[in-house]
C-alpha positions as CSV (number, residue, x, y, z in Angstrom):
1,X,-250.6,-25.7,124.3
2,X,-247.5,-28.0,124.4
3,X,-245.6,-28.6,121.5
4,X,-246.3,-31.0,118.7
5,X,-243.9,-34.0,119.6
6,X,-241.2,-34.6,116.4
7,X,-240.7,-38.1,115.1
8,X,-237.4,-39.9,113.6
9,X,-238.3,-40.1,109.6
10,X,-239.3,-43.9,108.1
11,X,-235.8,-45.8,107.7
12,X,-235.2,-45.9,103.9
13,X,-235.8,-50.0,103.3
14,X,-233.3,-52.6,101.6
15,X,-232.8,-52.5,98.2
16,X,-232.2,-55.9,95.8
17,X,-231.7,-56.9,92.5
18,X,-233.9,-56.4,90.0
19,X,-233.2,-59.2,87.0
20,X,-232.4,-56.9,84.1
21,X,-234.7,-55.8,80.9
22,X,-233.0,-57.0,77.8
23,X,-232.3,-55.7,74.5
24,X,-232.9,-57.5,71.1
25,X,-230.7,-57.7,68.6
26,X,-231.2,-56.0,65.8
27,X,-229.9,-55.4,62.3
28,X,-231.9,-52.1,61.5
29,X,-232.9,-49.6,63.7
30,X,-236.0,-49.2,64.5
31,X,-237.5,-45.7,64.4
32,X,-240.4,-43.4,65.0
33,X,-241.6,-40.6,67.3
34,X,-241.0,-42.5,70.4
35,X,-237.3,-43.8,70.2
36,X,-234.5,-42.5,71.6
37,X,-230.8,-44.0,71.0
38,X,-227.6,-44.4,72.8
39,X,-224.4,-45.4,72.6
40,X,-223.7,-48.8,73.0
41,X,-220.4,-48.6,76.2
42,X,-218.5,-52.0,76.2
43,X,-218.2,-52.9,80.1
44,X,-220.0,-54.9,82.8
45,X,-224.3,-54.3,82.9
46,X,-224.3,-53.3,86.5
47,X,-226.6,-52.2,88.8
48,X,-225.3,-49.9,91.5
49,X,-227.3,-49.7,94.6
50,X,-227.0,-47.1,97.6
51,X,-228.8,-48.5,100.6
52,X,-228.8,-47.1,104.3
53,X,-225.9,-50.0,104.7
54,X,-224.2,-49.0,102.1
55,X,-223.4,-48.7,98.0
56,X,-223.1,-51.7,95.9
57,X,-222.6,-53.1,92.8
58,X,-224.6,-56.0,91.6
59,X,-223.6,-57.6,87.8
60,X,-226.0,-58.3,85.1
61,X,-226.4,-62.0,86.8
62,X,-227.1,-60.5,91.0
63,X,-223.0,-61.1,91.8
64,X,-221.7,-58.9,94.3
65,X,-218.8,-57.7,92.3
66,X,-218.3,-54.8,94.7
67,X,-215.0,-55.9,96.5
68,X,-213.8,-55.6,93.1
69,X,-214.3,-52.2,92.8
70,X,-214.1,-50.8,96.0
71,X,-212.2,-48.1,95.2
72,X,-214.8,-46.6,93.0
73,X,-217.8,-46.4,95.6
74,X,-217.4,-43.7,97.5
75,X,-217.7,-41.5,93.9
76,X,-220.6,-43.7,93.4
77,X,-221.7,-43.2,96.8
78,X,-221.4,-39.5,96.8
79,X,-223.4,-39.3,92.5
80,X,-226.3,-41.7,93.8
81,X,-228.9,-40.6,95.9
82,X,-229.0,-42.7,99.5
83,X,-232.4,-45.3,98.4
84,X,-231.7,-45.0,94.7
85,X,-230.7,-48.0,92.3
86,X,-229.5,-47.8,89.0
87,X,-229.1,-49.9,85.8
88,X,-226.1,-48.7,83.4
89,X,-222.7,-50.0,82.2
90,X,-219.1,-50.0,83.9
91,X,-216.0,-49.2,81.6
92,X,-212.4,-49.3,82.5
93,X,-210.6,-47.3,80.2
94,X,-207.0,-48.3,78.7
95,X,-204.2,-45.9,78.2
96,X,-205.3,-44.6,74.8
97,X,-209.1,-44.5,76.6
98,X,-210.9,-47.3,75.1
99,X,-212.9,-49.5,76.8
100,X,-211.0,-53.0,78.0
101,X,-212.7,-55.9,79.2
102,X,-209.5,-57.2,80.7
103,X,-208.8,-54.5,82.7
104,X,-212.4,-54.5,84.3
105,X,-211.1,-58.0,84.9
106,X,-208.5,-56.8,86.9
107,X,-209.8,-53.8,88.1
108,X,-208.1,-54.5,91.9
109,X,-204.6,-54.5,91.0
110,X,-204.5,-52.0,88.1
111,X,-206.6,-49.2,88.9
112,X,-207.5,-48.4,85.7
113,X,-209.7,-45.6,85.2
114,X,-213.6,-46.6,85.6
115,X,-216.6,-44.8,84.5
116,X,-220.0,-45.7,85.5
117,X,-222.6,-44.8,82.6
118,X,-226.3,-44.7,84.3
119,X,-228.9,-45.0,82.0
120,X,-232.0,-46.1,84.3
121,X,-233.8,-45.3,87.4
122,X,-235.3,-48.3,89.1
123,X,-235.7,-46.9,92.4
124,X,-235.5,-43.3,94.4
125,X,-236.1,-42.6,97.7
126,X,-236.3,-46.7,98.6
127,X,-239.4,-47.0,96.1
128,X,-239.7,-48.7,93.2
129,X,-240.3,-46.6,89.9
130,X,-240.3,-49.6,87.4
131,X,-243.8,-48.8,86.9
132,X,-243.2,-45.5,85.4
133,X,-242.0,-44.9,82.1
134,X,-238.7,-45.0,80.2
135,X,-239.3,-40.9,79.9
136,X,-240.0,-40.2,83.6
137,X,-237.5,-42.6,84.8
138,X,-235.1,-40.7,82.6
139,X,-235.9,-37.3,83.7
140,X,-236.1,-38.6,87.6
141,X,-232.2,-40.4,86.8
142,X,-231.2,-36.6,85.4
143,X,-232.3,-34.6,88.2
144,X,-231.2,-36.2,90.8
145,X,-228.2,-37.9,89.9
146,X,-224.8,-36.3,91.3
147,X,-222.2,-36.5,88.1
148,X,-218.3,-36.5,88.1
149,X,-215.4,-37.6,86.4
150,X,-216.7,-41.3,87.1
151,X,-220.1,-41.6,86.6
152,X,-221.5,-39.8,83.8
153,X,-225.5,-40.3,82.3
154,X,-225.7,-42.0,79.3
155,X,-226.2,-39.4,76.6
156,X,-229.6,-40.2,74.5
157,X,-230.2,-38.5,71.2
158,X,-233.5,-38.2,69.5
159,X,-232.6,-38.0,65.4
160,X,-233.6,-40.1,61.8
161,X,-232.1,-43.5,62.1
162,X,-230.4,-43.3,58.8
163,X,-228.4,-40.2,60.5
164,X,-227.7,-41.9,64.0
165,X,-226.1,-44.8,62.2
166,X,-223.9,-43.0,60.2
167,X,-222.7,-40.7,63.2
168,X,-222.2,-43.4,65.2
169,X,-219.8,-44.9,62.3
170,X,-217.8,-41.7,61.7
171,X,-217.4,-41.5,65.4
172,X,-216.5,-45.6,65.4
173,X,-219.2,-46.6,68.4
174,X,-219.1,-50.0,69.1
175,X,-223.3,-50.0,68.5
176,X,-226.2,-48.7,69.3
177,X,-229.3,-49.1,71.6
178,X,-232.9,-48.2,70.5
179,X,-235.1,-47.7,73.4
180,X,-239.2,-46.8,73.5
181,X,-239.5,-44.1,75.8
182,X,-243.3,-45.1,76.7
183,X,-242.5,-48.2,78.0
184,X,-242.2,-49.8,81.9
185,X,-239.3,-51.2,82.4
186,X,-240.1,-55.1,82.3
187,X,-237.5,-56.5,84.7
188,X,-235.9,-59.7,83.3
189,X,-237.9,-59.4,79.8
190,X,-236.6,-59.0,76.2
191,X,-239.8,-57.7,74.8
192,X,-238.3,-55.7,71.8
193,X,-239.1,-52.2,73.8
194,X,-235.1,-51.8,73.8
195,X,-233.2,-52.7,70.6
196,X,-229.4,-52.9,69.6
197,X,-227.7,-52.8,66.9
198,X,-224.0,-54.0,66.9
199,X,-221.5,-52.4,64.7
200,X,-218.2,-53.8,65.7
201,X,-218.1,-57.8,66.0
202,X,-218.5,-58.5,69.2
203,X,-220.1,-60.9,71.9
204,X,-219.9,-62.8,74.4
205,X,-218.8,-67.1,74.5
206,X,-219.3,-70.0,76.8
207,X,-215.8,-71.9,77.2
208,X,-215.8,-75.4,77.3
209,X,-212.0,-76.7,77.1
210,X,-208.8,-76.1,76.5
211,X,-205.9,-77.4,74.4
212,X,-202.8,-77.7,76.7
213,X,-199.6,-75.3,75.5
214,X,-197.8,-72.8,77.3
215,X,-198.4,-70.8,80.3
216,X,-201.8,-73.7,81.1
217,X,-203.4,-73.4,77.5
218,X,-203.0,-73.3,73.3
219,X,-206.2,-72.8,72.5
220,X,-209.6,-72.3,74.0
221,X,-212.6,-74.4,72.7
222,X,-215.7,-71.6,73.0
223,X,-219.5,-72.2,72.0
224,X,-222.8,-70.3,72.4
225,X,-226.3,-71.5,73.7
226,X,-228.9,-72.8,71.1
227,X,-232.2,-74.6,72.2
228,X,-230.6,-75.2,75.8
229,X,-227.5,-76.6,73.9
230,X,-224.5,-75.9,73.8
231,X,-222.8,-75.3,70.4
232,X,-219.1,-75.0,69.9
233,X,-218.1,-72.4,67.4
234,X,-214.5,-71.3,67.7
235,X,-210.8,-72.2,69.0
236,X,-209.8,-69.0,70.2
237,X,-205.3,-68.4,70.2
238,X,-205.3,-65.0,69.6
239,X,-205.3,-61.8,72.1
240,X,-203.4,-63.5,75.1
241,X,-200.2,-62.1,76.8
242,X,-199.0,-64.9,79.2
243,X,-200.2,-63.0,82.2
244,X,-203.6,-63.4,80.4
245,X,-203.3,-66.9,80.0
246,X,-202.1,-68.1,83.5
247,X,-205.1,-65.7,84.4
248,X,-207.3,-67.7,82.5
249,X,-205.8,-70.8,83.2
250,X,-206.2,-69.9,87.1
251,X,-209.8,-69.9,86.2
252,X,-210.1,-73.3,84.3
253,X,-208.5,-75.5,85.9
254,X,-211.1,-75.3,88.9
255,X,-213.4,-76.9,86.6
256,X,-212.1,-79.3,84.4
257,X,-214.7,-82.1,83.8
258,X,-214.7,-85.9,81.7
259,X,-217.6,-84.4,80.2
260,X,-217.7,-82.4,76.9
261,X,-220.4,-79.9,76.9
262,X,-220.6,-79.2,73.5
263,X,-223.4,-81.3,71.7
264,X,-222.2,-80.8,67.9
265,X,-218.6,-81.6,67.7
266,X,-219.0,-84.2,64.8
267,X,-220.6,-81.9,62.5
268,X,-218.4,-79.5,63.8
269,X,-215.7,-81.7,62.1
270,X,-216.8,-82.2,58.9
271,X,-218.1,-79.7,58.1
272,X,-214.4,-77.4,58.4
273,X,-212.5,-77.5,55.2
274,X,-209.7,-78.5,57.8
275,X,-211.9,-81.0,59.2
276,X,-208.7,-83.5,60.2
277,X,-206.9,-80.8,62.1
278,X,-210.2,-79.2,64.1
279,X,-210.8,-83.0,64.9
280,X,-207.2,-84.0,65.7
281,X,-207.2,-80.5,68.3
282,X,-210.9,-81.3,69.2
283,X,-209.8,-85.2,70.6
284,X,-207.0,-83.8,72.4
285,X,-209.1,-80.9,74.2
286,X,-209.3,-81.1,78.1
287,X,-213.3,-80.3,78.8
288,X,-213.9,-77.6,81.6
289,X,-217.8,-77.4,83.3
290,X,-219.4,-74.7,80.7
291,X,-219.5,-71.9,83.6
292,X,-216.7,-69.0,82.3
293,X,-217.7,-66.7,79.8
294,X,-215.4,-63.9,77.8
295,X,-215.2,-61.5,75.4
296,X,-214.4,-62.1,72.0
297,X,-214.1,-59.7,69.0
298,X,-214.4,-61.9,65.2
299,X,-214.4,-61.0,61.6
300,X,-217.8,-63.4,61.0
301,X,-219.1,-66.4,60.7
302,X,-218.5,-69.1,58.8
303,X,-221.4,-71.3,56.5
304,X,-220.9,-73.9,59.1
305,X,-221.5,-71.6,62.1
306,X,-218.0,-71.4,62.9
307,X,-216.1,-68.2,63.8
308,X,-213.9,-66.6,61.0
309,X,-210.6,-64.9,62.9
310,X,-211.4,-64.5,66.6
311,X,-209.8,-62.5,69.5
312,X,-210.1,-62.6,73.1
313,X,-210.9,-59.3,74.6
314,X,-211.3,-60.8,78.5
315,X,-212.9,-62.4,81.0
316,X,-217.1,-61.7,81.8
317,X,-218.2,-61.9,85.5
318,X,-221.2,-60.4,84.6
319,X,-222.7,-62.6,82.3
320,X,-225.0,-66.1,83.4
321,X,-223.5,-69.0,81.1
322,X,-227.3,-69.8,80.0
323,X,-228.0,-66.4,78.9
324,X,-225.1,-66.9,76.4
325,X,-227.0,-66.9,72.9
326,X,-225.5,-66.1,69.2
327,X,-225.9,-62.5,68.3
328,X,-225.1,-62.3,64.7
């Protein structure tokens, strides 16, 4: 009897993007048997993806941010399982280890230390899994996943609400995110199955112009999405260097436009209790095509939907413009 003939094992297929499940921003916590919580990690939503061709990193909007990071993948290449794709967050971490969105920015040049912070399985072993739930996609992520200094799973904590808030204040998170662990994961939805709750000012804003000064730019004119619109709500001096700003400047000036793209800069106008100065800097504002988003941290919010005290923390390439919607 000859022997039974051996046969090369199915190729592992091609991996894409999956368009993200989204979070919905919350002001409680939601709470009850099945929700878990996590910390809240200020970075780039990524998804990293080993295929048979190779790891890679896609950002929350399908951009190959990769090349930017290609120092990183063989760590990631060597935690993720060869047909495995993962949702999480990538940090850069400054020199007193907090998270920087600038650095991330320039993540080529400065090598800053990165950590990758899984927290879903969307595929393993070239399958998708988005069908199962939150709690086996969890369990699947923690037993097969590789860690290191790099990549490390996103800690979830079962608990009271009350009690998970007031940790995460002692321990000054940024926020938190609520998930259901019976859920699928309902790719490119925001169905209120995942829930976060911010605790630090943050978000992210749509700029639309500039104010010449030194180094390219004084000020930058900054708005948010409403009803397909786009609404301006802050000029932003504060939390440039002037490597920053020729950075930044770099960017704009590729896409300065005649056009203004905010639709309620008369209101805007009157209704500031410096209404003759915001409309005196307004006039003289050069427009740029509504396509850059960043970072900013702010104190709040004015009556008049205006940011009170804002900051520029950096540059997002992993946010769409459109997606760009007020948080607070």
């Amino acid at each position: 009897m000859g022997r039974k003939r051996l046969t090369n094992p199915k190729p592992l297929p091609e991996l894409g993007w999956t368009p993200p499940m989204e979070c919905v921003t919350v002001s409680a916590l939601p709470e009850g048997p099945r929700w878990t919580y996590e910390v809240m990690h200020e970075g780039y939503r990524t998804q990293a993806i080993h295929n048979p061709t190779g790891l890679r990193l896609l950002s929350h909007n399908a951009k190959d941010i990769s090349r930017h990071f290609a120092h990183f993948l063989p760590e990631l290449a060597t935690a993720i399982p060869s047909g495995a794709k993962l949702d999480g967050v990538l940090v850069a971490l400054d020199e007193r280890g907090n998270p920087s969105y600038q650095l991330l920015q320039n993540a080529v040049s400065n090598r800053a230390p990165l950590i990758f912070y899984p927290f879903d399985l969307l595929a393993l072993a070239g399958r998708d899994i988005t069908g199962l739930t939150l709690e086996e996609r969890r369990h699947m992520l923690q037993t097969f996943l590789r860690e290191s200094e790099g990549v490390q799973l996103s800690e979830t904590f079962r608990g009271a609400a009350p009690d998970i808030l007031n940790s995460a204040r002692r321990n000054r998170l940024d926020g938190i995110v609520a998930k259901q662990e019976d859920t699928t994961y309902e790719a490119g939805q925001r169905t209120g199955a995942w829930a976060k709750l911010n605790l630090t000012r943050r978000q992210a804003f749509v700029i639309g112009g500039f104010t010449r000064g030194s180094y390219g730019f004084d000020e930058l004119a900054v708005g948010y999405y409403r009803a397909g619109q786009l609404r301006h709500c802050a000029l932003v001096r504060n939390g440039f260097i002037p490597d920053t700003r020729r950075a930044v400047y770099a960017l704009m000036s590729r896409m300065i436009s005649h056009n203004c793209p905010f639709t309620n800069l008369a209101e805007v106008a009157v209704a500031s209790y410096k209404h003759e100065q915001i409309a005196e800097k307004l006039r003289a504002c050069v427009w740029v095509r509504p396509e850059l988003v960043a970072q900013f941290g702010f104190l709040g919010w004015t009556t008049s939907d205006q940011l009170r005290h804002v900051k520029f923390l950096g540059i997002r390439d992993d946010k769409h413009p459109r997606s760009v919607l007020r948080e607070w």
